[in-house]
C-alpha positions, 0 to 999 in steps of 0.5 A: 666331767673329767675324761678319765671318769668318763672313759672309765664309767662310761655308760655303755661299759656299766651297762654292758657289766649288767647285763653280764651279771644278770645273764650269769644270775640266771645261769647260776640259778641252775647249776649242772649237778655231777655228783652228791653235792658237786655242780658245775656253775658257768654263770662265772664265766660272764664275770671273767669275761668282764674281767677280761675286757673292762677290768676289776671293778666292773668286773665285781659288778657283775660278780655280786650280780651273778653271784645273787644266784648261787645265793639263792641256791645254795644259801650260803654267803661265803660265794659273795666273798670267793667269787667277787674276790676272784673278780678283781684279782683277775681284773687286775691281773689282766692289767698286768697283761696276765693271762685269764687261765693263769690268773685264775689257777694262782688265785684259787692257789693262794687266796681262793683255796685258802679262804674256802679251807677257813670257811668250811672248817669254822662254819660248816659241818663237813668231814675234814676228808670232804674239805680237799674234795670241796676246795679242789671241786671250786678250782677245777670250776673257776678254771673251766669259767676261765678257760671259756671266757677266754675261748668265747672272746677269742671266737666271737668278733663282738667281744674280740673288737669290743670297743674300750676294752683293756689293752695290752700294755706291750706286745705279746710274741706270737709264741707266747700267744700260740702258746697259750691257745694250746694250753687253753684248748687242752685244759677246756678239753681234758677238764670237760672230759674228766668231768663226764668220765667221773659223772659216767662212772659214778653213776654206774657205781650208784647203779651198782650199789643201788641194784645190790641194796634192793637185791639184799633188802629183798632177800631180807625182808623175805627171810625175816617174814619167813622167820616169823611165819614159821615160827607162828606156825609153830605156836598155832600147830601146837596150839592145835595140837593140844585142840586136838589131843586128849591131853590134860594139864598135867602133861602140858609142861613135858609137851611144851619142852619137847617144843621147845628143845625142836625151836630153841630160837624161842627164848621162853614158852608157856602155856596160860589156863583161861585165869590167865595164870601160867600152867606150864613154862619152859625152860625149867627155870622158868617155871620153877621161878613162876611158882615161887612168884604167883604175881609173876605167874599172872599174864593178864595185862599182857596184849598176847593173853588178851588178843590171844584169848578174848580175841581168840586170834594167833597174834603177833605182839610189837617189841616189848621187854620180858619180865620173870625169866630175863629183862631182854626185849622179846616178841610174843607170839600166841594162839589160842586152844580150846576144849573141843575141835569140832564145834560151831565156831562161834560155840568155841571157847578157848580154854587157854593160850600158848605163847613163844617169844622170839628173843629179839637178840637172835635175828642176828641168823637172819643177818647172817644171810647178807653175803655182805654183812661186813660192809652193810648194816641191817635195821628191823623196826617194827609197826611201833616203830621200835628197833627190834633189831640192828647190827653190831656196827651201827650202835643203835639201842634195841627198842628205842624209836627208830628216828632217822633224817632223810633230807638230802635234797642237796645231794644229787644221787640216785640213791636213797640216803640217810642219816641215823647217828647225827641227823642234822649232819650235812653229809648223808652216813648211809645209802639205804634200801627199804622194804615192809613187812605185811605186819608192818614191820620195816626192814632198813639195809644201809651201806655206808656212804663215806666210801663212795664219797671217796671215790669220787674224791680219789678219781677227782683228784687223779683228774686234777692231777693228771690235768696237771701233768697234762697242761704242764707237758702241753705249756712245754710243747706248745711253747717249743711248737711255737719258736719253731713256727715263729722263728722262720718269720722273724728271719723272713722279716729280717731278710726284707728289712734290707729292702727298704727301711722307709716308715709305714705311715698308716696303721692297719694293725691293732695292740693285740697283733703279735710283735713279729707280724706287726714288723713283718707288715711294716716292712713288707708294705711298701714291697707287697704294693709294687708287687701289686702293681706289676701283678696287676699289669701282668694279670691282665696280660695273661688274661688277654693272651690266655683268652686269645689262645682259648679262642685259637684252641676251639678253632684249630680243634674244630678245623683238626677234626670237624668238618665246618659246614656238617660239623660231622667229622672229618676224613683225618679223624675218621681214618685215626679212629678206625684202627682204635675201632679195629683193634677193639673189634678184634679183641671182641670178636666183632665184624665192621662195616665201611659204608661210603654214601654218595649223593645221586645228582648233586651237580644238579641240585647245586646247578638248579637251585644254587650253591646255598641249598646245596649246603643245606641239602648237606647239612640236612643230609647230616642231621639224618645220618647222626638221627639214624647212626646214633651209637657212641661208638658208630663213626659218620664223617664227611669224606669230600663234596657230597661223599660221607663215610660210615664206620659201624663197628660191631655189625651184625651181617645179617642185618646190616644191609637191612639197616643202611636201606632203612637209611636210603628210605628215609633220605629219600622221602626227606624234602629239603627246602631251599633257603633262597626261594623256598622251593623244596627238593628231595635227593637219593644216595647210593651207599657201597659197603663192606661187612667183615671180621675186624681181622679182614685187613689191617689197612682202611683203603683195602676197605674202602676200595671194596666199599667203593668198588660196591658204590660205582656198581650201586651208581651203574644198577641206577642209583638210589640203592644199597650194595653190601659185600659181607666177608666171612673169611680172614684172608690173613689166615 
């Protein structure tokens, strides 16, 4: 088999193709809906991605494979022609060593666009207003695809190290990459961001809208059952009216007029004898042509004589055209009326009926409510599903079936749509809110659906435009960013170059590393292993040193201000600490005690049972003094042999000497054991002190001669006791 087709169809290359297009299949199954028929595909983005490391002709693989998904969806061929094209043209493209993100925008430029105008226009049914939303929609889609593509193999070590990809046929300057990057980050950013402010505010605008439709369907529906309730009413009080008064026929037309001129809204009214002949009809007119025409004056196929007399009911009729006064689609209301009032109901007989109609022409005063009746339209049907009533603007005809289309499932919208001029038109013409009348009429208000169409049209485009503007600027600055940053390295790298011009023999860099990093490397080499070398020896130099001069700090502190065998302080510190100890008493208003503690009889104990229990008789003698003396400002130092030195600042004189015999006690009953024969031992102190105000003296001999003066008296009184000056007066005053 020949090399070249088998680097070329590799298996592993047509496999990894596959699977690509089966992920970006399954991603395209479920496109994210933003608005009416706008979505956001990202199962693009694995085909660009296999564009940018195999090529085109892998790359059309995976597009016919994800591409099967919006076939699905969308049920529409024209994405196998868009979307495989745009798969080569970026395979190619990126064997010219092309940028994806630029790529991507020349093709969508001049052949994507082009060829989705020429499909819209020759096979769909779309305003040619809708076509620039729909072309620019794609263009802002595939640039998102490119400009993740790119993101993911730049972030994922798998994809940027994937073994046979394309590579670049020269080396890119570091500028230019940089350059890129930028651009590429800002457009993902401003793209995605522009998509959720416009999704944001056009679902706040179809809040709006919706709110405002159901408000005003609700006002509507109220104000047409009110304005037919009221005027059954009327037809039922005076169809008791005339129950009730003594009124004979030939009273009944003066009657009916003066009805009629109180509820002008009623186009005619007449009042019917049980033969269902009219007896009296308003207006004159009427009547005078009623009696002209005896078949004209006979109502008794009419459903308002019947449901009215026979049923004895108030009835309201559906939409129905007039005849005898008129041709215009009316609705009746009837009642009945009968000869006596008060009977069994089951005895009354109706002795006539009275009916208004309701010209339908005059539920215009009912739209007149719609505070937005300029922009939205009004639909009365009734139970027959008859057009009793529309506005002037939608051009329906009265009394024709109210048909409508509402499946608009590819629109993604929270509102209602509906179409009611061209049904099988693929753009919805209205948003509509509906309510029913308890008579079963329906009440449609509809606003038209164009105008928020353009809305997102308008701030689509302003993002577009502005994402233009915006990635120009960037390209520009980033571009200018990146000279500045890339030309101190080409001086550095020139500045080595005079060191030495010796070849590197081993290449450590791969194709995609910039043009000025790579020379920098090369003569940086040889340089950097010398350097290595000599850092090698010198840190371990340092090391050695920097560890013997630690060693040497912890043994100089210790012997600075520890004493070695109590590890209590020393005299040295002891003396530095007490002005810091004074000045801070001073400033407070506290006392100070110097205590001096002097073993009884150490001699002995180093002459009975050896220098070594004399040691741990001292060290003992420390533990209980730091046990006793625990404060973090309390200061216990070793003064010399078997002398200890206590600095007990904030005093309390009362109590202090208390305090110092609770240490004595304690001392004393504590057996010490000596280390060479184990024999135990116990020994006593006797401890002078002085308590006084901080300003007692500024100089600690003039307090450890008084401390002393009190231990020589302790050792004189025999030992084993404590004696405590307290001053209570400031000889400095």
């Amino acid at each position: 088999m020949p090399q070249a087709f088998t680097n070329e169809f590799n298996y592993r290359h047509l496999g990894f193709a596959v699977f690509m297009g089966v992920i970006g299949l399954l991603i395209n199954l479920f496109p994210i809906p933003l608005f009416a028929n706008v979505a956001l595909v990202l199962g693009n983005t694995f085909t660009v991605i296999v564009a940018i490391l195999l090529g085109p002709w892998h790359a059309l693989l995976t597009a016919i494979i994800a591409v099967t998904g919006l076939m699905l969806v969308w049920d529409s061929p024209h994405v196998y022609l868009i979307f495989t094209l745009e798969a080569v043209f970026l395979g190619l493209a990126r064997r010219r060593d092309i940028y994806a993100l630029y790529a991507s925008g020349a093709y969508w430029l001049l052949l994507g666009g082009p060829l989705l105008y020429l499909y819209l226009h020759a096979f769909v049914e779309s305003p040619n207003g809708h076509m620039p939303f729909a072309i620019m929609k794609q263009v802002i889609n595939g640039l998102i695809c490119s400009s993740l593509a790119s993101i993911c193999i730049i972030l994922i070590p798998a994809l940027w190290n994937f073994d046979g990809k394309i590579k670049d046929k020269h080396r890119r300057h570091f500028s230019s990459q940089l350059t890129y990057s930028v651009t590429l980050l800002i457009t993902l950013s401003l793209l995605f961001s522009s998509l959720v402010y416009n999704y944001f505010s056009l679902d706040k605008q179809q809040t709006l809208i919706s709110e405002n439709l159901e408000e005003t369907a609700e006002h509507i529906a109220k104000a047409t059952e009110k304005y037919l309730n009221n005027h059954i009413n009327v037809v039922k009080n005076a169809a008791y009216l005339i129950s009730v008064s003594e009124t004979n026929a030939s009273e009944w037309q003066t009657w009916l007029s003066s009805i009629h001129n109180n509820y002008p809204s009623f186009s005619t009214m007449l009042i019917a004898d049980p033969k269902a002949i009219v007896v009296a009809a308003t207006p004159k007119a009427l009547f005078t042509e009623l009696n002209k025409n005896k078949q004209l004056a006979s109502i008794e196929d009419r459903e308002y004589f019947i449901q009215a007399f026979h049923h004895q009911q108030t009835y309201l009729s559906a939409a129905f055209m007039g005849r005898g006064f008129g041709n215009d689609p009316i609705v009746a209301i009837s009642a009945p009326f009968y000869a006596k009032e008060y009977s069994d109901k089951s005895e009354q007989t109706p002795i006539g009926i009275i009916e208004g109609s309701l010209d339908l022409r005059n539920f215009d005063s009912i739209d007149s409510h719609n505070r937005f009746r300029e922009k939205q339209g009004l639909i009365i049907i009734d139970s027959n599903n008859k057009l009793v009533y529309s506005s002037s603007s939608l051009k329906l005809k009265l009394m024709s079936d109210f048909r409508y289309s509402d499946d608009h499932q590819r629109f993604n919208t929270q509102l209602n749509l509906i179409n009611i001029n061209e049904l099988n038109a693929f753009t919805p013409e209205y948003i509509f809110a509906q309510r029913r009348l308890p008579n079963g009429w329906q009440v449609f208000v509809v606003d038209p659906f164009s105008p928020l169409m353009e809305v997102a049209q308008e701030q689509l485009f302003n993002s577009f435009l502005l994402l233009l503007i915006s990635v120009f600027f960037s390209f520009i600055i980033s571009k200018k960013i990146s000279q500045l940053l890339t030309e101190p390295l080409k001086l550095i790298a020139h500045r080595f170059s005079q060191l030495n011009d010796k070849e590197l023999k081993e290449q450590l860099l791969d194709e995609g590393t910039p043009i000025e990093i790579n020379s920098l490397y090369h003569q940086l080499t040889m340089s950097k292993n010398q350097l290595i070398t000599h850092q090698l020896e010198l840190e371990e130099v340092v090391a050695q040193r920097t560890q013997e001069l630690e060693e040497a700090n912890k043994k100089l502190l210790i012997l600075v201000d520890r004493d070695p065998l109590t590890d209590l302080y020393n005299r040295r510190y002891a003396e530095n600490k007490f002005a810091e100890l004074r000045d801070y008493c001073h400033r407070s208003g506290q006392a100070i005690t110097i205590a001096i503690l002097d073993l009884d009889h150490f001699k002995q104990v180093n002459d009975t049972y050896g220098h070594q229990a004399g040691d741990e008789c001292l060290q003992m003698v420390a533990n209980c003094l730091q046990e006793y003396f625990t404060r973090d400002t309390d200061i216990i130092a070793r003064f010399g042999g078997e002398e200890f030195i206590l600095i007990l600042p904030m005093s309390n004189a009362l109590h202090i000497q208390q305090h110092l015999n609770g240490f004595r006690e304690a001392l004393a009953a504590m057996v010490i054991c000596s280390p060479q024969d184990e024999i135990t031992f116990t020994v006593s102190a006797s401890i002078g002190a002085i308590t006084a105000n901080a300003d007692f003296d500024k100089s600690l001999d003039k307090w450890l001669k008084i401390a002393d003066d009190n231990l020589y008296l302790a050792k004189d009184q025999g030992r084993n006791r404590v004696i405590v000056s307290v001053i209570a007066e400031d000889p400095l005053e």
